[in-house]
N, C-alpha and C positions, 0 to 999 in steps of 0.2 A: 537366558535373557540378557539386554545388554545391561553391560553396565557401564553408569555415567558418573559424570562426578559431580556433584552438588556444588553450584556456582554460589554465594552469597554477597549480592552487590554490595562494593562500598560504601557507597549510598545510603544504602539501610542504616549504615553506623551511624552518619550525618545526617537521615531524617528530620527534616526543617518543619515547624510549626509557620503556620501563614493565617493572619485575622481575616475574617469572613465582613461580610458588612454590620452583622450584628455585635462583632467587640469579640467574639468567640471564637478561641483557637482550636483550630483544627490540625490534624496532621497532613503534611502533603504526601502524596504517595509517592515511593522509590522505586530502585531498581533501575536498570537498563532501559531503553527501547526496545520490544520484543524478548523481553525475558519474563515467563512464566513460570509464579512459579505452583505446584501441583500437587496438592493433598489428597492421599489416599493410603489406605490400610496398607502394613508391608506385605501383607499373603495377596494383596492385589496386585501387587506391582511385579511380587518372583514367578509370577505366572504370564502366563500368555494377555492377559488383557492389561499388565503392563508394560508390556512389549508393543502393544496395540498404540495404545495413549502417544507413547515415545516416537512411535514411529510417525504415528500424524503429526505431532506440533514440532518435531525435527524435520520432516519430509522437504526435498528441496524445494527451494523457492524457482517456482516456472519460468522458462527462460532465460538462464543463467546462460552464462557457456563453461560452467562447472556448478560440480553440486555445494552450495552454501545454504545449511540446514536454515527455515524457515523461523523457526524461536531456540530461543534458551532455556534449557529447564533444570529449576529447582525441585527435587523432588523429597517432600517430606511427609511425618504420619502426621494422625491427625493428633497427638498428643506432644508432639515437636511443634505444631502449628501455635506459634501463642508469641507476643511481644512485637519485634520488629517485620515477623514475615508476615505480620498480618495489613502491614501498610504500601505491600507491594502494588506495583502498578497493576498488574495482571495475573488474580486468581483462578484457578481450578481445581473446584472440589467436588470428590465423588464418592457419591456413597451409596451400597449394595448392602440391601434388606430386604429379604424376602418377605417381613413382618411387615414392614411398613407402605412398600410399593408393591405395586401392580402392572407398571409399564415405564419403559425407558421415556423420562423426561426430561427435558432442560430450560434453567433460566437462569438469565442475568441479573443482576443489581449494580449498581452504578454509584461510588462512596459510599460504600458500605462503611469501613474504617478509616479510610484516608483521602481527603480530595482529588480526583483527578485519578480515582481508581473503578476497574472493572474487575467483580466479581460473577463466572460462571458455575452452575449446581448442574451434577446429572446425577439423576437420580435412578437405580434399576432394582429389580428386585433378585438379578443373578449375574453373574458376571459375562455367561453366557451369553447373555440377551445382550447387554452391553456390548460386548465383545464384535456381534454380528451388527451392531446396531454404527459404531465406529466407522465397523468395516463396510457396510454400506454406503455409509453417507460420508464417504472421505472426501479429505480436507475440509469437511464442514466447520470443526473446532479451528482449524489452523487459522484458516479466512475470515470465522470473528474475529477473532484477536487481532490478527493483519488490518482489520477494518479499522479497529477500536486504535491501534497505533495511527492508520491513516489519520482517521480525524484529528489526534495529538498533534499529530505534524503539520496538518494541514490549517488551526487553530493557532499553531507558534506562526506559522508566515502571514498570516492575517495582521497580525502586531510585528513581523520584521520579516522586510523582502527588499528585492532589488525597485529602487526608484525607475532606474532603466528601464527596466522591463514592460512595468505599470506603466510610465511614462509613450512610452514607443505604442504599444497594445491599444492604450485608448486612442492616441493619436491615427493610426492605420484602421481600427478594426472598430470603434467604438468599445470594447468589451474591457474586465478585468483580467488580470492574473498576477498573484501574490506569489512571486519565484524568489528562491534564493538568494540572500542578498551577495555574496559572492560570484552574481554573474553581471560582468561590466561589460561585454564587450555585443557588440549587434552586428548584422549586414540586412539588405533589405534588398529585397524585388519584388514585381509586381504580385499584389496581394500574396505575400509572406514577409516572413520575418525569421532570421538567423541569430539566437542569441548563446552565446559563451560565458565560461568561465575561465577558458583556456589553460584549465591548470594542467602543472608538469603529472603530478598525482590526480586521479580523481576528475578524470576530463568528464563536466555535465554540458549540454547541449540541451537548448527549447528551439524548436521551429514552431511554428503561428502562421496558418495559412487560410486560406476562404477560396470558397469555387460557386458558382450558380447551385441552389437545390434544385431539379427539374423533378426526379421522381420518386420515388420510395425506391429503389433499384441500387440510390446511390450508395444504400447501407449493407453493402454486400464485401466478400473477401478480397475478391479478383479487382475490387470496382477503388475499394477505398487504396489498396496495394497502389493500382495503376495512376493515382493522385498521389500519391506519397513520394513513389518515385520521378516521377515525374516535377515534382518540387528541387527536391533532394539533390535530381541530374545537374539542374540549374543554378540550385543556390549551396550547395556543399560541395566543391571539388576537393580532390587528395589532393597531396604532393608533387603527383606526378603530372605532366601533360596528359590531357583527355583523362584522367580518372575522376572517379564522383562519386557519389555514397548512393547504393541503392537497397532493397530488402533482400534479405535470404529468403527467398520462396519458399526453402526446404523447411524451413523455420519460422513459421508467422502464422496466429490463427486470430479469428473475430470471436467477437463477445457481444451480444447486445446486452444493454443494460439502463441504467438511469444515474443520472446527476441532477441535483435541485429537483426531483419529482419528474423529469422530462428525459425522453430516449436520449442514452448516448450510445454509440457504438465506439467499440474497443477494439484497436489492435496489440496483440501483442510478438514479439519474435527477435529477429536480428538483424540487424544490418551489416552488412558490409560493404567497399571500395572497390567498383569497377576501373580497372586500368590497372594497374600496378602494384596499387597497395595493400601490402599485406593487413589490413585493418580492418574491428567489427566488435563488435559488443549488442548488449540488447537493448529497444526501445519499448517504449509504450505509446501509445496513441488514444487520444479521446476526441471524436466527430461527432458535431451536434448541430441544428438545424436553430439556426435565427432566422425565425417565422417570418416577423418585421422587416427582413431585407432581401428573403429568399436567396439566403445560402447556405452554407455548409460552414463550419469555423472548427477549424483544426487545431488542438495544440498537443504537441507532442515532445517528448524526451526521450534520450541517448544518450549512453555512456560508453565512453573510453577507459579501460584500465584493465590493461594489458597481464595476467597471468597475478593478476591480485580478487578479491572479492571485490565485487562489487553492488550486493544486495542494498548497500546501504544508499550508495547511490542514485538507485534506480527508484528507491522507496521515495528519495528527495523529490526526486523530479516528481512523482507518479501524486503524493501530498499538494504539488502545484497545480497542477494540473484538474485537482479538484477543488483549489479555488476559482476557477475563472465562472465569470459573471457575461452572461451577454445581457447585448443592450437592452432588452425589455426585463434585465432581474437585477441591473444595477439600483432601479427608485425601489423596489423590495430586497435589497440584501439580506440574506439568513445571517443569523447570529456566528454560522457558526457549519461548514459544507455538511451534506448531508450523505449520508450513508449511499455508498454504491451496493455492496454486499448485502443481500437480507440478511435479518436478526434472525436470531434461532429461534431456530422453530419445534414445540412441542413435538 
């Protein structure tokens, strides 16, 4: 089996107490961003279905242009679990009895011990079962918890983003989006928008664009590609004369899915620099249909950062991306974006 080495965020030693509105202190939960950490028996773990566990919530994150494992894991029994690992941001605990269960099951709880915490239960009655139960339904575990940080992130930009951005967005598109507040810089053409953070580390990138909706046809792979680039040609050039940023075909797939309860379709993959330069990283895309004006409203993110990780980045953008608001859900704003991923499911 592999072996890992048990992280213990600093964090956890400085675990902060925060009043609630009732006068009652609670504990805030610790830990990293994407670090879980994961209670189970030690004869579960020197076997093969902890081998399982590890390999899903470390599995790379999709789309990279190198593999950077998906979470961080803490792994401990369940008689080590007591004090400060219990205020972690993101639990996983699992427990195998044959006595007690009948069929691989799963649920969540939400502050259970610490505000602003997610705890996940599977429960099976052999490891077996488990084990096949994993292996079927991969990346299911990963993708929660991916969720559960989206909404974290996408929650902090709510209360701190770029003025700019918000600014520009409603002004061209009627719509919302709450982007990082380290992106100052814009360029604009017709119906898009080109915005930066231009840094020398850590290059983030939003375009913002709209097309006519004419048919349900638009939310296809070849269809939403051929708009992307097509933007892209225009309003991203390289370094070079005649070069521009377009998608890696060999690299890019669709996703349908939902934001605020309504279809969105997803791109995911890479782009790179036609003409010259040697340049490319990976984006994300979110296409969604404003009924009220019959189009299409694209917002999208890309990173630069060349021969470094970039997971962190691309989470940034992908968090913004599900704040945005079109114009008939700006007089109902949600508290608070709403889940892309389904919840686990029994």
């Amino acid at each position: 089996m592999k072996q890992t080495v048990i992280f213990l965020s600093a964090m956890m030693i400085l675990a902060g107490l925060n009043s609630c509105n009732q006068g009652i202190s609670v504990v805030r939960a610790s830990g990293l961003a994407y670090e879980v950490c994961v209670v189970m028996e030690q004869s579960l773990w020197d076997n093969e279905l902890g081998e399982t566990v590890m390999e899903e919530l470390t599995s790379p994150v999709p789309y990279l242009l190198q593999d950077e494992p998906s979470m961080r894991v803490t792994r401990v029994t369940p008689d080590q679990f007591d004090g400060l690992l219990k205020y972690m941001r993101n639990i996983l605990i699992i427990n195998v009895d044959n006595n007690k269960y009948t069929k691989v099951s799963m649920h969540s709880e939400h502050d259970k011990w610490a505000d602003g915490q997610t705890v996940v239960y599977i429960n099976s009655p052999s490891e077996l079962m488990l084990d096949g139960y994993l292996t079927e339904n991969e990346r299911m575990l990963v993708n929660y918890f991916n969720n559960e940080e989206m909404k974290r992130a996408s929650a902090y930009l709510l209360r701190s983003y770029s003025p700019l951005v918000m600014d520009k967005v409603k002004d061209k598109f009627g719509i919302s989006l709450n982007a990082p507040n380290d992106i100052t810089l814009f360029k604009e053409g017709d119906d898009c928008l080109w915005f930066s953070n231009d840094a020398a580390l850590g290059r983030c990138d939003l375009l913002v664009y709209s097309f006519p909706f004419t048919d349900k046809n638009t939310f296809t792979l070849d269809y939403l590609v051929a708009k992307r680039d097509s933007v892209a040609k225009k309003l991203v050039p390289g370094s070079f004369a005649g070069s521009y940023m377009a998608t890696e075909k060999r690299v890019v797939d669709f996703f349908p899915s939902t934001l605020n309860n309504k279809y969105c379709g997803i791109l995911r993959g890479w782009w790179k620099m036609e003409g010259g330069d040697m340049m490319g990283g990976p984006f994300v895309s979110y296409a969604r249909v404003d009924e009220a004006n019959k189009r299409v409203i694209v917002t999208e993110g890309f990173v630069y950062e060349p021969n470094k990780e970039k997971r962190k980045y691309i989470r940034r953008l992908e968090a913004a991306l599900r704040t945005a608001l079109l114009p008939d859900e700006l007089s109902a704003a949600p508290a608070s974006p709403t889940a892309v991923i389904p919840n686990l499911k029994e």
